[in-house]
Backbone as CSV, one residue per row, in Angstrom:
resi,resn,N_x,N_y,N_z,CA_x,CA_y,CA_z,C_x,C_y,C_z
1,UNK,-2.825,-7.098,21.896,-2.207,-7.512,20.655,-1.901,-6.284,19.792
2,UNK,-0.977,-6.419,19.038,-0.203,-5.385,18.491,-1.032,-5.060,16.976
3,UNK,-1.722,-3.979,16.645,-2.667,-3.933,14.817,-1.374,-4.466,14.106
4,UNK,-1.852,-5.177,13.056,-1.041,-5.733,12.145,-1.192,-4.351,10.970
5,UNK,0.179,-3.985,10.684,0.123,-3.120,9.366,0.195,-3.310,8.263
6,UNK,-0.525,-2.823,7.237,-0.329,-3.770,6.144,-0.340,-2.773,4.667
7,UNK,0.940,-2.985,4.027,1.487,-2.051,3.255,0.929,-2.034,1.716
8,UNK,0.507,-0.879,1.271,-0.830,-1.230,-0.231,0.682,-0.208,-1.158
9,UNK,1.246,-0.660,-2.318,1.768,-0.700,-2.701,1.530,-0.223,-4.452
10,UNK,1.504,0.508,-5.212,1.275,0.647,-6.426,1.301,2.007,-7.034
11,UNK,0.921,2.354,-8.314,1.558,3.349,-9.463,1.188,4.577,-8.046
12,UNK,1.731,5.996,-8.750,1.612,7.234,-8.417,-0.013,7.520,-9.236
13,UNK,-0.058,6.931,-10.390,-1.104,7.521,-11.470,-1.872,6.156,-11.457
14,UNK,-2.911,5.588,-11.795,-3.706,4.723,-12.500,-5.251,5.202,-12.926
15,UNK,-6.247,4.057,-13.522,-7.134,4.202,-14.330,-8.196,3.915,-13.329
16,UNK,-9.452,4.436,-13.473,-10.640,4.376,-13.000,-10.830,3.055,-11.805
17,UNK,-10.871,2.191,-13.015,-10.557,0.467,-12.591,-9.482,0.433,-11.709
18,UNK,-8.523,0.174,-11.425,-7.428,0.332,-10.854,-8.112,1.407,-9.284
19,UNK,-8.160,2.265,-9.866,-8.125,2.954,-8.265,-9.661,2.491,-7.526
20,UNK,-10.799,1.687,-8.295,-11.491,1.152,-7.324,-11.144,-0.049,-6.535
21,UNK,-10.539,-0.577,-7.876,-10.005,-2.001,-6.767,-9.053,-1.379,-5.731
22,UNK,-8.456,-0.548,-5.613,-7.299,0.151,-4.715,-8.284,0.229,-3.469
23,UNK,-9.307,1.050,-3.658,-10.220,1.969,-2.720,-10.728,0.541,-1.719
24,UNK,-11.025,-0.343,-2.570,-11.663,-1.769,-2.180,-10.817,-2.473,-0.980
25,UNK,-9.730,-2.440,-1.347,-8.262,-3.124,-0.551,-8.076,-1.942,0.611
26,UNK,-8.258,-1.014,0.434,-8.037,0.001,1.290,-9.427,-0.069,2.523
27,UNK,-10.256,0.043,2.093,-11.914,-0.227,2.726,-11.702,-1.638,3.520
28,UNK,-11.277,-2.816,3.203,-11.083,-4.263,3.597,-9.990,-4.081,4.995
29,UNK,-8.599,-3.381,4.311,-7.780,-3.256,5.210,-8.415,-2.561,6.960
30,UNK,-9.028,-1.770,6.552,-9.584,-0.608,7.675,-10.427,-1.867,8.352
31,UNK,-11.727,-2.907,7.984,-12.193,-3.769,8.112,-11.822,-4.651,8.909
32,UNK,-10.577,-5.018,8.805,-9.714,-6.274,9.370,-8.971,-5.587,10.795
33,UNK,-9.140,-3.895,10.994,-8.606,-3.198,11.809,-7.213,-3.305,12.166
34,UNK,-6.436,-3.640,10.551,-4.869,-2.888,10.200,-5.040,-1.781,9.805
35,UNK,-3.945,-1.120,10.382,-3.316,0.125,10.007,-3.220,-0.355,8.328
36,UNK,-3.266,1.155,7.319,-3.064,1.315,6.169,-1.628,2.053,6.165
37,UNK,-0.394,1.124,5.347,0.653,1.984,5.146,0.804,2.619,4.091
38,UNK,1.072,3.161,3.121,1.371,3.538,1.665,2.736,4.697,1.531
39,UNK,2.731,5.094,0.072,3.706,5.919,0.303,3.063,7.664,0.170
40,UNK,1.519,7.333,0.359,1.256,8.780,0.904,0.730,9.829,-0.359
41,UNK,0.756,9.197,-1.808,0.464,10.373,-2.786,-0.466,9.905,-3.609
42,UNK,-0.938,10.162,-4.456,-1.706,9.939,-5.819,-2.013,8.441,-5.636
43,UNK,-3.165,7.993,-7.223,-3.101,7.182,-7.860,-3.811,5.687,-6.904
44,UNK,-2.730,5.197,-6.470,-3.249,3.814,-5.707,-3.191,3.932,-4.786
45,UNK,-1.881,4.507,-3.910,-1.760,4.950,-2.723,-3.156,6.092,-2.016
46,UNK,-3.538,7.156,-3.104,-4.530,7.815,-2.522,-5.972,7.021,-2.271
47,UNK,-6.281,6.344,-3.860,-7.593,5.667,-3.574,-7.530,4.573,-2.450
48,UNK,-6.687,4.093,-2.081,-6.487,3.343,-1.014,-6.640,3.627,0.548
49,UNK,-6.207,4.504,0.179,-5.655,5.485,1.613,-7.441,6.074,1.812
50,UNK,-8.487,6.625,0.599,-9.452,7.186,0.516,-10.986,5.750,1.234
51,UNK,-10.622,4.393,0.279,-11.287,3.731,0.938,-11.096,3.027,2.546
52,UNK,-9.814,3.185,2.828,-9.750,3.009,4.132,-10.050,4.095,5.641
53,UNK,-10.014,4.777,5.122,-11.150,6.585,5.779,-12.254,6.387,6.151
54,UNK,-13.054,6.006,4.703,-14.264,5.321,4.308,-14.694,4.580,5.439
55,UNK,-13.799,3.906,5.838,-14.142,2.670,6.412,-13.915,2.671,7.801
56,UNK,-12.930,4.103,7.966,-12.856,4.340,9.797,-11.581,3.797,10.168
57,UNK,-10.870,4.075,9.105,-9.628,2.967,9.349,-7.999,4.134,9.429
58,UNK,-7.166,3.691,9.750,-5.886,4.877,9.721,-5.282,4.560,8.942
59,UNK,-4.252,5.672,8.526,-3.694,5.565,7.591,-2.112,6.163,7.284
60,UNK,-0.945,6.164,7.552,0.391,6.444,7.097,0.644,6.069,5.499
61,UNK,1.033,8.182,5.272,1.690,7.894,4.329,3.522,8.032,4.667
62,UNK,4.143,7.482,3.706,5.496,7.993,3.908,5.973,8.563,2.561
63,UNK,6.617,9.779,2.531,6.520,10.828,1.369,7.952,10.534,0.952
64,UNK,8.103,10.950,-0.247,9.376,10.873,-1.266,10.011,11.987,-0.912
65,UNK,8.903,13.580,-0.454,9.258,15.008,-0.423,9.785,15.170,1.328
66,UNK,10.001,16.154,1.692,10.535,16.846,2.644,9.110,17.475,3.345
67,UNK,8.324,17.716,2.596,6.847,18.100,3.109,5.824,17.562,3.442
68,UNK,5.565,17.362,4.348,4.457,16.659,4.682,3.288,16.918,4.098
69,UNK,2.660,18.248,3.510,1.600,18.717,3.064,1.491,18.458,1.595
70,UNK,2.468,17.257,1.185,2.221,16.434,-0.141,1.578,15.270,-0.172
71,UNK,1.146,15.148,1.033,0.280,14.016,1.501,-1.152,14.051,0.576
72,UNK,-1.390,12.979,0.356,-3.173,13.000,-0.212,-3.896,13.364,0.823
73,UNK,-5.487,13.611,0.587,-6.156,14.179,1.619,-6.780,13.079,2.497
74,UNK,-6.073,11.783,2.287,-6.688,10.658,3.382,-5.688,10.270,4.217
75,UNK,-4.164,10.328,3.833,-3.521,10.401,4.944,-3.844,10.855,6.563
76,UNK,-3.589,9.928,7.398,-3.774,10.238,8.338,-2.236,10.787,9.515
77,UNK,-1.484,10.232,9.367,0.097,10.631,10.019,0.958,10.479,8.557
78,UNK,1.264,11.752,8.254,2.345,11.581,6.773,3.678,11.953,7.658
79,UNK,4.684,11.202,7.069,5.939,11.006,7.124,6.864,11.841,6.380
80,UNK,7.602,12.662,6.254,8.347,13.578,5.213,9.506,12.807,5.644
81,UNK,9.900,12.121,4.210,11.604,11.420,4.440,12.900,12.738,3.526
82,UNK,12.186,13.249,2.381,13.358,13.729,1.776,14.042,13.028,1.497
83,UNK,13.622,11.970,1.166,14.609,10.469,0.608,14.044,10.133,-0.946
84,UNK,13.262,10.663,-1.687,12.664,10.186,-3.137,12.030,8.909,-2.771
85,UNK,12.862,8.177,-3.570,12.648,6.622,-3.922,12.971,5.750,-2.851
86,UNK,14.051,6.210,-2.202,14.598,5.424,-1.395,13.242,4.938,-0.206
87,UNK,12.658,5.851,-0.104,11.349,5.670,0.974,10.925,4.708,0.545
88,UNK,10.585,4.112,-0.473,10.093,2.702,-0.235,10.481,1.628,0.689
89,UNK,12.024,1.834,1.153,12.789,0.539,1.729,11.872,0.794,3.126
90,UNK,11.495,2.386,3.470,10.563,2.876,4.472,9.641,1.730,4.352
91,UNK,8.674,2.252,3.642,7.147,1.432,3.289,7.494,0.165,3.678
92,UNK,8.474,-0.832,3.334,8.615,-1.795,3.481,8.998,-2.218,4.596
93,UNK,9.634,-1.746,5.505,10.062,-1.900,6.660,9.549,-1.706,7.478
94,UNK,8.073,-0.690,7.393,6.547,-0.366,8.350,6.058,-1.586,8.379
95,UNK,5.653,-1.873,7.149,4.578,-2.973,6.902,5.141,-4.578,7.097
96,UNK,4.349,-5.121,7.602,4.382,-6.453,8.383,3.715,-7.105,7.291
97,UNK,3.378,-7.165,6.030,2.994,-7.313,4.981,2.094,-6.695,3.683
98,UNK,2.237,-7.131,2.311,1.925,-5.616,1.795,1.417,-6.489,0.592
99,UNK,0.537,-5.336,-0.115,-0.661,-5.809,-1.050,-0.051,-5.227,-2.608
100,UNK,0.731,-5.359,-3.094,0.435,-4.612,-4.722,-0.600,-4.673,-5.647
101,UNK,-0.963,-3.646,-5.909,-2.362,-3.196,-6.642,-1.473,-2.453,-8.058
102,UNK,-1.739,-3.298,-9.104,-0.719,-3.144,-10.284,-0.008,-2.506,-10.520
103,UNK,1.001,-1.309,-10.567,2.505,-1.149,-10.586,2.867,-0.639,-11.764
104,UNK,4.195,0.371,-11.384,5.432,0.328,-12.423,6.219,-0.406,-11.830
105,UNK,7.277,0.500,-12.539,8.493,0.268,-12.079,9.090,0.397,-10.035
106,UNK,8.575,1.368,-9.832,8.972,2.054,-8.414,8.111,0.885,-7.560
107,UNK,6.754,0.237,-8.055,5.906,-0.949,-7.097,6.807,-2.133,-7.323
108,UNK,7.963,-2.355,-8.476,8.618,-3.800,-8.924,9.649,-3.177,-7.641
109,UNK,10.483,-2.146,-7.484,11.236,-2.126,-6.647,10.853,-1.988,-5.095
110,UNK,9.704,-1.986,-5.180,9.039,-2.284,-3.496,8.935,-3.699,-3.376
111,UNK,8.426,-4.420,-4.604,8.476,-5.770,-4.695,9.781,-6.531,-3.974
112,UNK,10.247,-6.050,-4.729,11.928,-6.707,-4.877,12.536,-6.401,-3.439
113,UNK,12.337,-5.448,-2.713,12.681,-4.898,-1.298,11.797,-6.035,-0.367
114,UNK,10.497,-5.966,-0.568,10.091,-6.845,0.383,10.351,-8.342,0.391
115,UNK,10.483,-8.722,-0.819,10.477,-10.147,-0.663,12.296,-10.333,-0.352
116,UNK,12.905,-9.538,-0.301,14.271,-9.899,0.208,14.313,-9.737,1.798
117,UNK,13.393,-8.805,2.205,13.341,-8.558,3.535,12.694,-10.072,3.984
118,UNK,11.999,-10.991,3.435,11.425,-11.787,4.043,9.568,-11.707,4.165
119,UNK,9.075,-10.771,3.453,7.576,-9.762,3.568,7.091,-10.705,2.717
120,UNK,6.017,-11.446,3.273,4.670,-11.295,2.254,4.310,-10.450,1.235
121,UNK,3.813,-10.845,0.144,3.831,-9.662,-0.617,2.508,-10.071,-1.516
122,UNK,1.419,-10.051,-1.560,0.135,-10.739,-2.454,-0.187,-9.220,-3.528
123,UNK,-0.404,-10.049,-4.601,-0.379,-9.192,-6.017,-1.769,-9.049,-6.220
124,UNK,-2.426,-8.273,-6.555,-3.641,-8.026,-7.059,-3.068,-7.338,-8.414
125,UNK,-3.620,-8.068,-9.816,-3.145,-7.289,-11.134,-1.849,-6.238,-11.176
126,UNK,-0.906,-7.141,-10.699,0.395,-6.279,-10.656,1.256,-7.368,-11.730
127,UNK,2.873,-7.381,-11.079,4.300,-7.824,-11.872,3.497,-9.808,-11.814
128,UNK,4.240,-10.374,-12.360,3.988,-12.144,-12.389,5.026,-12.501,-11.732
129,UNK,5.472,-12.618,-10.734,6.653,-13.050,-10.344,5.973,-14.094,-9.681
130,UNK,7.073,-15.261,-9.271,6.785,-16.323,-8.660,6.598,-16.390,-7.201
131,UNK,7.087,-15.533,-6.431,7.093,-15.245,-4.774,5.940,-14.422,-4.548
132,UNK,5.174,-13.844,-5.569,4.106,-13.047,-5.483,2.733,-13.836,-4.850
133,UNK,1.825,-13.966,-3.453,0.686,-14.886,-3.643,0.047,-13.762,-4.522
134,UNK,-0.953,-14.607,-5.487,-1.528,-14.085,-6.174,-3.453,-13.632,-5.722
135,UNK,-3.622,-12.724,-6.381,-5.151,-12.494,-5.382,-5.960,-12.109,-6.333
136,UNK,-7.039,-12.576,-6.918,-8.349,-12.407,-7.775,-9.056,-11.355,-7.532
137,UNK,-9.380,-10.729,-6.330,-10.250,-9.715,-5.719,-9.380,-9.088,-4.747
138,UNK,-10.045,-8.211,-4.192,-9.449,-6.809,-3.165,-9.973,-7.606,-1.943
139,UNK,-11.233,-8.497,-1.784,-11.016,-9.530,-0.516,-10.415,-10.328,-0.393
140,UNK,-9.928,-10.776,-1.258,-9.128,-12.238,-0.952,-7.850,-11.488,-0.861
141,UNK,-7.488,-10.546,-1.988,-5.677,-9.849,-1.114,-5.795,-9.272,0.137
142,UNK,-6.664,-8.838,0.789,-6.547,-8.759,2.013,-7.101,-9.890,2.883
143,UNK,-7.686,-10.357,2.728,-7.443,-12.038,3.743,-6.380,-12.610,3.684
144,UNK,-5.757,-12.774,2.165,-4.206,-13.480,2.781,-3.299,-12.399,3.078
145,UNK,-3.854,-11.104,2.846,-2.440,-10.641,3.810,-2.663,-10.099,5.418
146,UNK,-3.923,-10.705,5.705,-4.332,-10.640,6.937,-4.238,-12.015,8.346
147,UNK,-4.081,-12.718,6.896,-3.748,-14.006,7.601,-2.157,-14.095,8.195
């Protein structure tokens, strides 16, 4: 059977709070023995990328830069697109479903990419949208996006 990948989605920067619940979803993901996708830098993507390490788990980032060595230090295979922003349509197109862990703007347009692609997309303290499943804890967003 093929690992299900599963794409953790959110700010470049966040707060204490924020990057544990990240680390949490990231630790769960490794757990369920999906691949961790992200876009590879700071903030949610790193603490994510950091609790899924933790946990023995892999990890792809895919980078905005041309360099791979902009990767956080939990990346496990980083991706250099030289595409900015556009790499999200990346992220989205790895992942076989994906977790947002609260957001700007750049997590609303990963949003908006996946759920047109057809992607699952479960919110942990992110955007309110209606296509969003919604998730109380960092276990329950990864059970339904494991399911």
């Amino acid at each position: 059977m093929t690992r299900r990948y599963i794409g953790v989605i959110g700010a470049g920067e966040c707060d204490a709070e924020l990057a544990e619940l990240a680390e949490a979803v990231g630790r769960g993901i490794a757990e369920a023995g999906a691949v961790l996708v992200c876009g590879g830098m700071g903030g949610v993507m790193e603490a994510a990328c950091h609790g899924a390490k933790a946990a023995g788990g892999t990890t792809i980032g895919i980078l905005p830069g041309r360099d791979r060595n902009g990767a956080n230090e939990y990346v496990d295979f980083a991706i250099a697109t030289g595409i900015n922003e556009a790499r999200n349509l990346a992220i989205i197109r790895t992942a076989d479903v994906l977790i947002a862990v609260g957001g700007s703007h750049g997590t609303l347009s990963e949003i908006g990419f996946a759920l047109k692609a057809g992607k699952k997309v479960v919110g942990l303290r992110t955007w309110d949208i209606e296509c969003i499943v919604p998730a109380a804890t960092a276990d329950e967003a990864v059970r339904l996006a494991a399911d």
